[in-house]
N, C-alpha and C positions, 0 to 999 in steps of 0.2 A: 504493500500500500504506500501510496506517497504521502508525503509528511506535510502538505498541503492539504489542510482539512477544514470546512465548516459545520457550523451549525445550522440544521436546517427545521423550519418549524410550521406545520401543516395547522393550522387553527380552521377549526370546524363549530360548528352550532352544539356539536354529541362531545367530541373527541378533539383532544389536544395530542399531537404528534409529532415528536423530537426524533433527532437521529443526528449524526455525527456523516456528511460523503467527502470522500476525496475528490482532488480536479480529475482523478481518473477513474471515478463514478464508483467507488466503492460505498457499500451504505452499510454502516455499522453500528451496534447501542441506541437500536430502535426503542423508542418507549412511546407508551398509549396511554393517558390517563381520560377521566372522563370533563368533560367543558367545566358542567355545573352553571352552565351560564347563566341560570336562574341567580345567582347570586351576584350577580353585577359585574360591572369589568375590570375593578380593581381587583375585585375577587379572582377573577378569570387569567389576570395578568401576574400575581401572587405565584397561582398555580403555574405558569409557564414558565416563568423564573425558579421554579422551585424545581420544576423536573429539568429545565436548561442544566443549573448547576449539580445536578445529581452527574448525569451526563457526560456533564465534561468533568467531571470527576474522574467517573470510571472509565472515562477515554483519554484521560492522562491530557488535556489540552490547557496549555496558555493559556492565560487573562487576553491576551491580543486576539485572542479567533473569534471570528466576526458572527452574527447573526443574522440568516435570512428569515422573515416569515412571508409566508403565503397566507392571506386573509380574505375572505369573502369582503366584498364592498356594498356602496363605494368609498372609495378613500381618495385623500389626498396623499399621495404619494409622496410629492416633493415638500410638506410639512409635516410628513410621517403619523398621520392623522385617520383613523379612522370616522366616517362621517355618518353611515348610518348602514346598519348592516342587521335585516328582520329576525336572523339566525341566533342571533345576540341580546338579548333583550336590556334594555338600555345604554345601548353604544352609540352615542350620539355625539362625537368629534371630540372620539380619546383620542390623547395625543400617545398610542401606542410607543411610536418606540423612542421616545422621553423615560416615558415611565416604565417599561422593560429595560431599557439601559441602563438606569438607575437602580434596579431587583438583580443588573446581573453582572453589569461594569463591565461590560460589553456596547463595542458597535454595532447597531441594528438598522435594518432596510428592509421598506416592507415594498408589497406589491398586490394588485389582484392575483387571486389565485388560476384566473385564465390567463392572465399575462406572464405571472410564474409557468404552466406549465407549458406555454409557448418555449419559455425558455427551456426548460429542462427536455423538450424534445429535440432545441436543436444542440444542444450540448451533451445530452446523455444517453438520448432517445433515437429513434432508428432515423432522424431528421442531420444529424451529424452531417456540416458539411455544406446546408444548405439555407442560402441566406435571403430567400422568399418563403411564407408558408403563411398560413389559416391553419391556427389549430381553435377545434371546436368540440366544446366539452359535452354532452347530453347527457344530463341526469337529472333532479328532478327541477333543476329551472337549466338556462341554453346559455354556458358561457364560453370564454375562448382571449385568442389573443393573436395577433398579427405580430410576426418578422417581416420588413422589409429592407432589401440590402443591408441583411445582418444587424436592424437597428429593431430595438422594441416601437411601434405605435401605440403610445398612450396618450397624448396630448398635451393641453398647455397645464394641467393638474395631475395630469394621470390617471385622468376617468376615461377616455381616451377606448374605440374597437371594444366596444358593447357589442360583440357578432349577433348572439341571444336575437337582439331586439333591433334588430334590421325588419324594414319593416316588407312582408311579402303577399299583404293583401290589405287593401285602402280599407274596406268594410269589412275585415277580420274580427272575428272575438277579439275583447279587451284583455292587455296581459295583467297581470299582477303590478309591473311596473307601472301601469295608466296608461300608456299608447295604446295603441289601436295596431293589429293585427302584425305583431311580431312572432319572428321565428317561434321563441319561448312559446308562443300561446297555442303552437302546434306540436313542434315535438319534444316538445319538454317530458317528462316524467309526470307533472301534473298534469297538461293539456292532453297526453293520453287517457290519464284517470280521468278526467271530466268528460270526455267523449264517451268512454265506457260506461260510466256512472248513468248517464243519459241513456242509452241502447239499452244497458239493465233493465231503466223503467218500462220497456215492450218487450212483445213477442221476440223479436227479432235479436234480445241479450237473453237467449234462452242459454246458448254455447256457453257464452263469456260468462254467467250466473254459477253453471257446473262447472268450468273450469278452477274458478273460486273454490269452489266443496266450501262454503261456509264461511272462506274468509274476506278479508276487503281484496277490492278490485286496485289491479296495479298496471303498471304498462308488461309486467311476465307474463303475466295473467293474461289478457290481451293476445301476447305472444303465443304463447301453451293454445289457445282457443283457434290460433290463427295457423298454427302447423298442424291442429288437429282439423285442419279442411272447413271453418267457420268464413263463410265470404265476410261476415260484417266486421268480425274482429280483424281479418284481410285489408276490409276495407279502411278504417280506422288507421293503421300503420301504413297506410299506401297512401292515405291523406299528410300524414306525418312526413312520410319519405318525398313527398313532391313538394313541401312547403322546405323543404332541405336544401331540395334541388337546388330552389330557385333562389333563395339563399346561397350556395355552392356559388350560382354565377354569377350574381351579385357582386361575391367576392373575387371571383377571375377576372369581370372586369374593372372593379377595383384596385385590383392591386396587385395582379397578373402572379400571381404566385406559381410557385414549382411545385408543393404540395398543400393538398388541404390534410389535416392530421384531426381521426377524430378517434375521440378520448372518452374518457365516463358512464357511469352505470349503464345508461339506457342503449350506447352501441352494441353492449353486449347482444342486444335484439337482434344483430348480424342483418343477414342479406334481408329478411322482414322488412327493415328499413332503409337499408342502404341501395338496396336495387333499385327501391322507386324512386331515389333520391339522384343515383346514377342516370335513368331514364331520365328525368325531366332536367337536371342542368344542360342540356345541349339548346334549350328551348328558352335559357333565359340570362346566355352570354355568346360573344362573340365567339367566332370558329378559333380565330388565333388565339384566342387568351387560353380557349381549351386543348388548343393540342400538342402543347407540354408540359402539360397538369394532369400530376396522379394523385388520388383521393385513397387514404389509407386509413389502419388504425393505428392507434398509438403503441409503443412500444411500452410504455413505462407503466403500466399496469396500475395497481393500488398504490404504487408509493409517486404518483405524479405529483404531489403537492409537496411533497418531500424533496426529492430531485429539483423541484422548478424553484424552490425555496435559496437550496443549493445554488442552485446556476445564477440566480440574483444574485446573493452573496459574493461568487466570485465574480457577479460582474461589477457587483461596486467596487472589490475590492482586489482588480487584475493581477493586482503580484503576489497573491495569497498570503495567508499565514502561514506559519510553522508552530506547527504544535510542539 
């Protein structure tokens, strides 16, 4: 292992998620604890400081090695400020990494967590190499992050390639966020559940009801209904995969990328999703932008938040540490 190492730190609404990777992506002295975010964000930042220095304890590392986190948004970036984030209950413009700096005596840099794993695909991830890309997270809301010419796209704050919430129908359902018919509002994790939820109430959620045997409806579920030969619950994810599409081209002619990268619980849906998603971007960008564009998944599995964390950290902090 090289002797160039960060801290890298996954902050979730459930789960707090530390780990120690090298510049040559080793990832070591994982720890999990749980948010507890019911109790405020002092509270919540206590605990990330407490398992930091556990950590780098047991991984033997200098007062000098730096802090990445990955945090759901949005945030202000460039004042290291979290601004409001639903996951969180009462995070309304902590000045996170003040006050984790201060719990750990350490340097800290945060970032969204689809901009972090922008990065940790093209640093660690099978994206290595390539300094155009769309990566797009699907899980239970649509986030993500833009490389262009090997630079992050975040903007004048760092709120900055919201992919989610592009918008792919003028008279869409309304998202969570208040716009009117973004990506999120189709294939999100929830906008599956609420299409299903709806079908339920007829004849016609007869499949997707037994699928369930009992329990809540979810976008598997869905899934399970839809390889078991269900046209609606078909239909449902083929509505999902063409609100994708057209999103996909969006972004090709956007910002002509080399690859689009996608990531997160809900891809795991496979071809269910991605085929219809594949069929309808040709319908909603130019030929050139598409024909050196490949649409993948992500490499970096469950520890994306961790890695992307990672990759922040050595990118603020280019000549590494030495533990």
């Amino acid at each position: 292992m090289s002797d160039e190492r960060v801290i890298a730190i996954d902050l979730g609404g459930t789960h707090i998620r530390v780990a120690v990777v090298s510049r040559a992506g080793d990832l070591d002295h994982k720890e999990q604890i749980a948010t507890e975010a019911d109790q405020g964000p002092q509270h919540v930042i206590d605990r990330m400081g407490d398992l930091v220095t556990r950590v780098a304890k047991d991984a033997g590392l200098a007062n000098d090695v730096p802090i990445g986190v990955a945090s759901p948004g949005p945030l202000d970036v460039r004042a290291g400020v979290v601004l409001f984030t639903p996951n969180l209950p009462g995070w309304r413009d902590v000045e996170i990494t003040t006050l984790l700096s201060e719990a750990t005596g350490r340097s800290v840099v945060i970032q969204n967590d689809g901009n972090c794993a922008a990065l940790g695909e093209v640093q660690f991830g099978g994206a290595k190499g390539v300094k155009d890309l769309v990566y797009l997270a699907l899980g239970t809301g649509v986030g993500g992050g833009v490389i262009s010419n090997g630079m992050l796209v975040d903007g004048v704050r760092g709120l900055g390639a919201e992919v989610g919430h592009v918008t792919v129908a003028m008279d869409g359902p309304r998202c969570t966020c208040g716009s009117i018919g973004c990506l999120e509002a189709y294939a999100s994790g929830w906008a599956i559940k609420r299409e299903a939820d709806l079908v339920a109430q007829t004849d016609d959620g007869n499949r997707i009801v037994a699928a369930a045997d009992g329990g809540e409806l979810h976008a598997g579920i869905v899934a399970k209904a839809a390889k078991d030969g269900d046209p609606v619950a078909t239909a449902i994810l083929e509505r999902a995969g063409r609100a994708r599409g057209a999103a996909q081209g969006a972004f090709a002619n956007t910002f002509n990328p080399r690859l689009i990268v996608i990531g997160g619980g809900v891809a795991r849906l496979g071809d269910l999703l991605i085929a219809p998603a594949l069929k309808a971007m040709p319908s909603y960008c130019f030929v050139d932008m598409r024909q050196d564009l490949k649409v993948t998944y992500s490499a970096l599995g469950g520890d994306t938040g961790l890695y992307g964390a990672a990759a922040l950290a050595f990118l603020e902090t280019p000549s590494g540490s030495r533990a």
